[in-house]
MMTF fields as JSON, N, C-alpha, C and O atoms, coordinates in Angstrom:
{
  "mmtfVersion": "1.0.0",
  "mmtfProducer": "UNKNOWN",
  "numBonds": 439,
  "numAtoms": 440,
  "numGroups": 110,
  "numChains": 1,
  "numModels": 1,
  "chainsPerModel": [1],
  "groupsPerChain": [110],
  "chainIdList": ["A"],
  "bondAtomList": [4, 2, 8, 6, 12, 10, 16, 14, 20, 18, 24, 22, 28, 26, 32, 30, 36, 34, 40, 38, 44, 42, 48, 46, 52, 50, 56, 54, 60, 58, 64, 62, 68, 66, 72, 70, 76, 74, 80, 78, 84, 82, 88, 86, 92, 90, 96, 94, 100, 98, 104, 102, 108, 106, 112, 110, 116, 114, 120, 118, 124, 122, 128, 126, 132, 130, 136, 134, 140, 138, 144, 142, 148, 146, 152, 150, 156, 154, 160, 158, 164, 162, 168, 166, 172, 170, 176, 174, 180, 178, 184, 182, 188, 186, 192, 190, 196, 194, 200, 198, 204, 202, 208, 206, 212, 210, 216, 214, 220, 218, 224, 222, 228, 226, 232, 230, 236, 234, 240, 238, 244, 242, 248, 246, 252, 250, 256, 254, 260, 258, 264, 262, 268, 266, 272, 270, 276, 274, 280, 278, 284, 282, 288, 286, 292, 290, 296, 294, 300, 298, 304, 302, 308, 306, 312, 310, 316, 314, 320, 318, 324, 322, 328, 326, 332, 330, 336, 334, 340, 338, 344, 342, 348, 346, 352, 350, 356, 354, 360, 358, 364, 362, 368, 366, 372, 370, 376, 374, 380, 378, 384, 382, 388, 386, 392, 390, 396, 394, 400, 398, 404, 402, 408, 406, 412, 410, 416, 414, 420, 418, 424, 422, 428, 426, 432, 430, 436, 434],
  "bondOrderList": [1, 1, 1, 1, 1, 1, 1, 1, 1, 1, 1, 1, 1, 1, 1, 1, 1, 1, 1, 1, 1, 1, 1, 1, 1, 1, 1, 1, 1, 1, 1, 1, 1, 1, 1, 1, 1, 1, 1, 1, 1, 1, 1, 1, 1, 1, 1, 1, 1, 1, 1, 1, 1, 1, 1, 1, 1, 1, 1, 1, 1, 1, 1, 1, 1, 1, 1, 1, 1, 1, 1, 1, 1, 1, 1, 1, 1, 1, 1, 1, 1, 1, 1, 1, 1, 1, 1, 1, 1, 1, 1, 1, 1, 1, 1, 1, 1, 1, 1, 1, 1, 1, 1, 1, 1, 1, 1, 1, 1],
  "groupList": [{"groupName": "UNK", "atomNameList": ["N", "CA", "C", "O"], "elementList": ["N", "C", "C", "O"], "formalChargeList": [0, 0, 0, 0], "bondAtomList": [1, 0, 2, 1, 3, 2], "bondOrderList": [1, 1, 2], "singleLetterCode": "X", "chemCompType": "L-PEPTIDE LINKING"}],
  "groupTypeList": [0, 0, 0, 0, 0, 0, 0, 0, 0, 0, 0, 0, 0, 0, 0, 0, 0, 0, 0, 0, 0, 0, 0, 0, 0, 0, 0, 0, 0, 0, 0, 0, 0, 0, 0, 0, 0, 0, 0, 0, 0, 0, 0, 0, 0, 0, 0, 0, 0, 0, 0, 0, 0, 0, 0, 0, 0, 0, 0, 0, 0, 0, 0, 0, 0, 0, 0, 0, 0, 0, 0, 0, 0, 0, 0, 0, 0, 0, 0, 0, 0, 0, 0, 0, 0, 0, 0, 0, 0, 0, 0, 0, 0, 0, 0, 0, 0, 0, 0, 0, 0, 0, 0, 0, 0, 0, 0, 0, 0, 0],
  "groupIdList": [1, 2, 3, 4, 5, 6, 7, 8, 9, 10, 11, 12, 13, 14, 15, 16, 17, 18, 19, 20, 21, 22, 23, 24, 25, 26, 27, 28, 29, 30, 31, 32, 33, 34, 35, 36, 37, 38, 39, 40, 41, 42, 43, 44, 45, 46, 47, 48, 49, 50, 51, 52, 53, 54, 55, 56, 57, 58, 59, 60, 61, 62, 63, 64, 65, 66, 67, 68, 69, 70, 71, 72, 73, 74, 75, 76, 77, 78, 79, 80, 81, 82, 83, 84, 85, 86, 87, 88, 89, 90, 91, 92, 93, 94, 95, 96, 97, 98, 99, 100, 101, 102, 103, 104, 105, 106, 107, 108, 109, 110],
  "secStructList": [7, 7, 7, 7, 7, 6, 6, 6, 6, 6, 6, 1, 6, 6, 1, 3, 3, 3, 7, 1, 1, 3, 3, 3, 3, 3, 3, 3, 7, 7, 5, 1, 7, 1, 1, 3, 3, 3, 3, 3, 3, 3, 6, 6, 6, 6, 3, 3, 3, 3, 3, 3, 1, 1, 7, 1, 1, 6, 6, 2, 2, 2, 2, 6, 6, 2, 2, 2, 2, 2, 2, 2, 6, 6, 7, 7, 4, 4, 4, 7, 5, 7, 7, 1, 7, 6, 6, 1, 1, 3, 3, 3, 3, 3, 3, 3, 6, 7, 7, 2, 2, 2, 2, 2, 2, 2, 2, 2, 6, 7],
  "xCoordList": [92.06, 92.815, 91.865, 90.823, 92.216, 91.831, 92.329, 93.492, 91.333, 91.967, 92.407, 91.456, 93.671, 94.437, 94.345, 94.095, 94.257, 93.657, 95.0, 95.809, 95.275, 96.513, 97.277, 98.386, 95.908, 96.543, 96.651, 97.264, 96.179, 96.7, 97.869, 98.507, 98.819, 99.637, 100.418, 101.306, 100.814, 101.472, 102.204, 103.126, 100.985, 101.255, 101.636, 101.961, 101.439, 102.109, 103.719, 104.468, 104.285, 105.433, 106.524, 107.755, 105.559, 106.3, 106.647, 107.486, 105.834, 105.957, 106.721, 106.797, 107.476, 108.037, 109.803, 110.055, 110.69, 111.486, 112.919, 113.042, 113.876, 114.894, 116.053, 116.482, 116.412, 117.42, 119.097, 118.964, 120.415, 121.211, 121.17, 122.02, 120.448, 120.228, 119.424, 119.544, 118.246, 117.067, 115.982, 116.096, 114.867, 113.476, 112.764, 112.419, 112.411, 111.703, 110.022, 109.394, 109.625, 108.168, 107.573, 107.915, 106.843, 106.085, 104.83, 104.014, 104.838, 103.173, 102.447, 103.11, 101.431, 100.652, 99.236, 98.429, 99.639, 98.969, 97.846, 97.58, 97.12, 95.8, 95.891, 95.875, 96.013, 96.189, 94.401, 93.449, 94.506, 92.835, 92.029, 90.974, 92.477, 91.498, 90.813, 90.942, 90.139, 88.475, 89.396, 89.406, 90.159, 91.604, 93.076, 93.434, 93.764, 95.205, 94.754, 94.033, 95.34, 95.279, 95.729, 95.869, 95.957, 96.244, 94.858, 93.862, 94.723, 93.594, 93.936, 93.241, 94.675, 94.854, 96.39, 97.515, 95.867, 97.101, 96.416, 95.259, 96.991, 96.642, 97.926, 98.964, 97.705, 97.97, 98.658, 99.529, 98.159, 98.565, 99.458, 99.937, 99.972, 100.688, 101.972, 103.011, 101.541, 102.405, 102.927, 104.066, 101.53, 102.456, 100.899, 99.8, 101.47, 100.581, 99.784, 100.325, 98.639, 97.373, 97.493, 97.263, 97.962, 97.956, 97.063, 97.116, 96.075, 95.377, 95.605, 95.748, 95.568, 96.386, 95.795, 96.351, 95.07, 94.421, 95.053, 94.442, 95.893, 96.284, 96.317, 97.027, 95.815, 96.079, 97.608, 98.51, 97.717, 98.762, 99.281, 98.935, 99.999, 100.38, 101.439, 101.428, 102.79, 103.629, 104.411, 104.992, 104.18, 104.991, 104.197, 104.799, 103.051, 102.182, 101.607, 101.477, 101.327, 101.115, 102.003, 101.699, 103.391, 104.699, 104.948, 105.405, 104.782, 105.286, 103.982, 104.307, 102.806, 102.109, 102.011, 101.025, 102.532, 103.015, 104.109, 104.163, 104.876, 106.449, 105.531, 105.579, 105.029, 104.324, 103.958, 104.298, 102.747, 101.772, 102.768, 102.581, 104.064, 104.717, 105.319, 105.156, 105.936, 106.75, 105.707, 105.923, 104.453, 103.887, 103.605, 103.878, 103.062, 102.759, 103.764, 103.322, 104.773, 105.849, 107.069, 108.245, 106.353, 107.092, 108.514, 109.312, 108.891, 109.967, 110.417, 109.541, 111.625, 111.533, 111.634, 112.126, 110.885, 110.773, 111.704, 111.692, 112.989, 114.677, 114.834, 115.459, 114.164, 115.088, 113.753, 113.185, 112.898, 111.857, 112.4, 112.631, 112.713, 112.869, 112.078, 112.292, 111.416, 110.443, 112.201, 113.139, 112.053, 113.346, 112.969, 113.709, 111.991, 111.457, 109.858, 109.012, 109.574, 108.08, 107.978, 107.259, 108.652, 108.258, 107.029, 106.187, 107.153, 105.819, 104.639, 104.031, 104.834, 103.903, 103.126, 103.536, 102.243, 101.211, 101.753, 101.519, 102.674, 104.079, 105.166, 106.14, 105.249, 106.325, 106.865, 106.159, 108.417, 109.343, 109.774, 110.957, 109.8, 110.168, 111.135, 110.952, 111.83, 113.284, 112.621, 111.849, 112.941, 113.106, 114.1, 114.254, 115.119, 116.547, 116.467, 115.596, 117.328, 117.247, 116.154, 116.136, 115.378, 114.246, 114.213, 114.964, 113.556, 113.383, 112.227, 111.067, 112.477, 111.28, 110.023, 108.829, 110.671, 109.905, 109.349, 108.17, 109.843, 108.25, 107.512, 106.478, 107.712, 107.545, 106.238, 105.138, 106.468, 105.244, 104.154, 102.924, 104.987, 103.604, 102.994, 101.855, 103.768, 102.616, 101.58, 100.375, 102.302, 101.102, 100.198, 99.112, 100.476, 99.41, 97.698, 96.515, 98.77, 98.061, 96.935, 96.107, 96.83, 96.296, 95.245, 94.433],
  "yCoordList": [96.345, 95.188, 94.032, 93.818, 93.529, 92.119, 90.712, 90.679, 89.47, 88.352, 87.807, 87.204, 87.132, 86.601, 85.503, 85.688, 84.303, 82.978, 82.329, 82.746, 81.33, 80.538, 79.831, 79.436, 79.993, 79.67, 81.208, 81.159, 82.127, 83.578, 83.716, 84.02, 83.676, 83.706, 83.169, 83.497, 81.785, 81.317, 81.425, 80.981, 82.475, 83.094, 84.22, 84.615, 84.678, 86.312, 86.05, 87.023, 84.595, 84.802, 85.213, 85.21, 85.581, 85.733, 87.525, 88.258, 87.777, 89.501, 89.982, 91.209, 89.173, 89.291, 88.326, 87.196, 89.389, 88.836, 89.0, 90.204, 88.281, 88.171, 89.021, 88.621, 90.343, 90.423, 90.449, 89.868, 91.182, 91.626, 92.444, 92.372, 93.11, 94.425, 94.286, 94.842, 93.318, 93.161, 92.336, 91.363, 93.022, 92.327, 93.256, 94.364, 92.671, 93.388, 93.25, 92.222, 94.123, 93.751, 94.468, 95.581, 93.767, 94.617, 94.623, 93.782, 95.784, 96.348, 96.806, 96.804, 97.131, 97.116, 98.562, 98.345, 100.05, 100.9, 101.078, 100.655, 101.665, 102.703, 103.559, 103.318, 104.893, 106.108, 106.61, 106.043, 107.825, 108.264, 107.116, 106.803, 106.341, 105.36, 105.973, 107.121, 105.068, 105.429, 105.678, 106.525, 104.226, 103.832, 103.431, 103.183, 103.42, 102.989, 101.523, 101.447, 100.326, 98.907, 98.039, 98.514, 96.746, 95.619, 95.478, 95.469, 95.383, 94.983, 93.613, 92.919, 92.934, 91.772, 91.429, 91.88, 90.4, 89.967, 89.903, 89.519, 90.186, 89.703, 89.279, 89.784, 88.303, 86.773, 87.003, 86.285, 87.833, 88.081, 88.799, 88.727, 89.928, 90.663, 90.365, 91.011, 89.208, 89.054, 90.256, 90.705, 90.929, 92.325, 92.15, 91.854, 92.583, 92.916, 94.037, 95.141, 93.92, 95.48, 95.91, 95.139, 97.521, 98.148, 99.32, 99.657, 99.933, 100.964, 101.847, 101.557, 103.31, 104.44, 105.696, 106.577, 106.167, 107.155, 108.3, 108.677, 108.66, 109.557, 110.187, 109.49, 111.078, 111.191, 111.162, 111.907, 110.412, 110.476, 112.124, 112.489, 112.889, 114.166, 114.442, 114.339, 114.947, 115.766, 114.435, 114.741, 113.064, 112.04, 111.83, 111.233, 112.242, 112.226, 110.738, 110.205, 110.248, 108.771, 107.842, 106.896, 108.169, 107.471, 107.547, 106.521, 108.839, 109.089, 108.107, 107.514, 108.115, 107.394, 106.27, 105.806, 105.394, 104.856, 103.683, 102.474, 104.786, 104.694, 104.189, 103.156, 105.169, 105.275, 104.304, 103.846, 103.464, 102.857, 101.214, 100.481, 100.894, 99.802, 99.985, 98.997, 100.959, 101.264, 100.607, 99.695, 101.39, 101.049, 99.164, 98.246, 99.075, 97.5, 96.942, 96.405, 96.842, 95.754, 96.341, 95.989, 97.287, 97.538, 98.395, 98.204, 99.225, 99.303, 100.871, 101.716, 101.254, 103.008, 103.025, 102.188, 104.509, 104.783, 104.825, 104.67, 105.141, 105.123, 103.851, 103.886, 102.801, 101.021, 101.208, 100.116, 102.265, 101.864, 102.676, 103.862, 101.916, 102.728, 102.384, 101.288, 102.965, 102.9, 102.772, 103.569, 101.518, 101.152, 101.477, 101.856, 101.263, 101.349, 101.593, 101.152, 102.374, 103.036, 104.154, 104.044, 104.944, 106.128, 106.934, 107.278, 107.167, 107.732, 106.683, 106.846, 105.415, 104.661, 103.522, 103.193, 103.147, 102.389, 101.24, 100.724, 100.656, 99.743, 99.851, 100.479, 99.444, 99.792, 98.859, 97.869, 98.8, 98.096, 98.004, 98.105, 97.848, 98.748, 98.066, 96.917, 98.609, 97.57, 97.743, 98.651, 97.046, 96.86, 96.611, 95.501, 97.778, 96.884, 96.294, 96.469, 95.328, 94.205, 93.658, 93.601, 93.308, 92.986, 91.73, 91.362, 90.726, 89.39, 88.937, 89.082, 88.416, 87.671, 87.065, 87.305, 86.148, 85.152, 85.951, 85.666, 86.99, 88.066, 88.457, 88.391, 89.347, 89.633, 88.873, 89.412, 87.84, 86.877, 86.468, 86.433, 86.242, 86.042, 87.35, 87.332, 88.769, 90.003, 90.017, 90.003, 90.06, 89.909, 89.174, 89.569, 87.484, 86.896, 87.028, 86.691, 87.823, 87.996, 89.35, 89.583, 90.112, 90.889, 90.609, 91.478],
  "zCoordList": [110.746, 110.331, 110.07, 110.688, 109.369, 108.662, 109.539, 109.941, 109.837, 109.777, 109.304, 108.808, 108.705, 108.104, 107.53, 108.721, 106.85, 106.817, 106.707, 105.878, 107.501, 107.169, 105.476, 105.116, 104.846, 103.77, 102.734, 101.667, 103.07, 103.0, 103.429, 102.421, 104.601, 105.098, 105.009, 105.795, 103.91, 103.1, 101.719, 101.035, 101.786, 100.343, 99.69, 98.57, 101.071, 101.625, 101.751, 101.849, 101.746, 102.078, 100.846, 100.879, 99.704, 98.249, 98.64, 98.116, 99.54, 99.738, 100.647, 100.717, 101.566, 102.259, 102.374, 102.791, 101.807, 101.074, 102.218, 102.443, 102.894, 103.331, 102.313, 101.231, 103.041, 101.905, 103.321, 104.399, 102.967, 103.637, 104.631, 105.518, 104.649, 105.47, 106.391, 107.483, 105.981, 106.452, 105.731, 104.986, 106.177, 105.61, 104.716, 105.127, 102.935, 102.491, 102.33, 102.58, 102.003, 102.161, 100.668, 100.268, 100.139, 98.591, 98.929, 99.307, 98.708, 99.115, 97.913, 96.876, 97.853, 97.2, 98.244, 99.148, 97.384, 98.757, 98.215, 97.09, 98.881, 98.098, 99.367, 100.574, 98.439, 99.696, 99.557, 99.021, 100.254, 100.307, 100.958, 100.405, 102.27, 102.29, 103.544, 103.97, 103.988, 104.924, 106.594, 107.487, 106.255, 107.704, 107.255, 106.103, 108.272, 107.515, 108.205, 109.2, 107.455, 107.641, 106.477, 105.349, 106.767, 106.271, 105.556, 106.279, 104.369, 103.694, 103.452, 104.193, 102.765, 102.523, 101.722, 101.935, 100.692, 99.789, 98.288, 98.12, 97.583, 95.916, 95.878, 96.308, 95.313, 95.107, 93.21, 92.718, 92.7, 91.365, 90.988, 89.857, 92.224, 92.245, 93.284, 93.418, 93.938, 95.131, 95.668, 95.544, 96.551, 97.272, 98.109, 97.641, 100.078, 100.573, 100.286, 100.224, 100.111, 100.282, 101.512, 102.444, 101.781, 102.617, 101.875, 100.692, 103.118, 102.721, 104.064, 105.252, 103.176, 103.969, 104.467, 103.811, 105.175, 105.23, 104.289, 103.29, 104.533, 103.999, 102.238, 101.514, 101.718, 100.354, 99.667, 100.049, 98.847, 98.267, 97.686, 96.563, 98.448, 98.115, 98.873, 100.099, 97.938, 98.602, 99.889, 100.931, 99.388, 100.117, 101.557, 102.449, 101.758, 102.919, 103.179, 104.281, 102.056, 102.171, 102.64, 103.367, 102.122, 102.187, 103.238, 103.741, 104.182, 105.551, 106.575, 107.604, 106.131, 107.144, 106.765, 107.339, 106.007, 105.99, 106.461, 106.689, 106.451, 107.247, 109.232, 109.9, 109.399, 110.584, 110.978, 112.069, 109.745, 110.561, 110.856, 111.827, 109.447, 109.538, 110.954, 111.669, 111.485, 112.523, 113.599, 114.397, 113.36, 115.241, 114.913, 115.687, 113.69, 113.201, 113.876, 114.891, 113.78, 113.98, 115.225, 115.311, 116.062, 117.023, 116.864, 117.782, 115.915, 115.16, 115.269, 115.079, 115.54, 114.947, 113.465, 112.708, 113.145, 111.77, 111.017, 109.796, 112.033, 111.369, 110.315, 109.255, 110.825, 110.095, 109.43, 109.442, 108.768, 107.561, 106.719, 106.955, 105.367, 104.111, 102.931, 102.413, 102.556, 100.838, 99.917, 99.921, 99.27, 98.447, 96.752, 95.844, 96.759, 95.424, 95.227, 96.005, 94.051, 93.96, 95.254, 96.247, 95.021, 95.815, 95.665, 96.494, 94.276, 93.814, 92.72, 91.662, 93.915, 93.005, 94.006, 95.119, 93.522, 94.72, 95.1, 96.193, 94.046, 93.903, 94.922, 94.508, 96.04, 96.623, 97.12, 97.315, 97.545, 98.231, 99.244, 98.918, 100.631, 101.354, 102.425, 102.827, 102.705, 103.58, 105.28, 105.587, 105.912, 107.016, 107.706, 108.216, 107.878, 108.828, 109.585, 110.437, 109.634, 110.784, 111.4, 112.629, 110.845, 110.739, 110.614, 109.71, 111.231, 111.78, 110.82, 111.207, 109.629, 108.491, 109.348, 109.172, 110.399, 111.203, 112.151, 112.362, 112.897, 113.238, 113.015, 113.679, 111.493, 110.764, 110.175, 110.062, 109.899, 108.734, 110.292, 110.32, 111.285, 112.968, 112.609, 112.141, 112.811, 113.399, 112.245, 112.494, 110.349, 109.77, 109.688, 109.263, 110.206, 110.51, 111.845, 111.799, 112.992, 113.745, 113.259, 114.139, 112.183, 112.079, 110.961, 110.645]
}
């Protein structure tokens, strides 16, 4: 994990979106990576960089994924859903009931 910079973490709040259900989050993955972690934010894309150990194959990325948000934010894997970009580095991903304002602390703390 990465330190966060407060004015990073301001700007992250375009990626982290309040919906009905819950909290969404737009990510931005790269599977095949070295570790799974918070790489950062691009700012151009408004979507957090998450990098994933896992190769993108057969939804293996998606599932650790699912994983690493779960242990991130204290959560069962049940209230994580990929909403959009399943098969794309583009993704959406819901958080039921999911608290925005925890949410934007744990990614800051990391």
């Amino acid at each position: 994990m990465i330190n966060i910079s407060p004015i990073i973490l301001e700007l992250m709040k375009d990626a982290v979106r309040i919906s009905r259900e819950g909290v969404i989050l737009d990510l931005e993955i790269t599977a095949g990576a070295k570790e799974t972690a918070i790489q950062g934010y691009n700012p151009w894309r408004r979507r957090i960089e998450v990098r994933i150990a896992q190769r993108a194959q057969k939804g293996k990325a998606n599932g650790e994924l699912i994983s690493f948000l779960s242990k991130l934010f204290n959560i069962s894997p049940k209230n994580i859903e990929i909403v959009s970009g399943m098969a794309s580095s583009k993704k959406s991903v819901m958080i039921f009931q999911g608290n925005h304002e925890e949410i934007l602390e744990i990614l800051g703390s990391k």
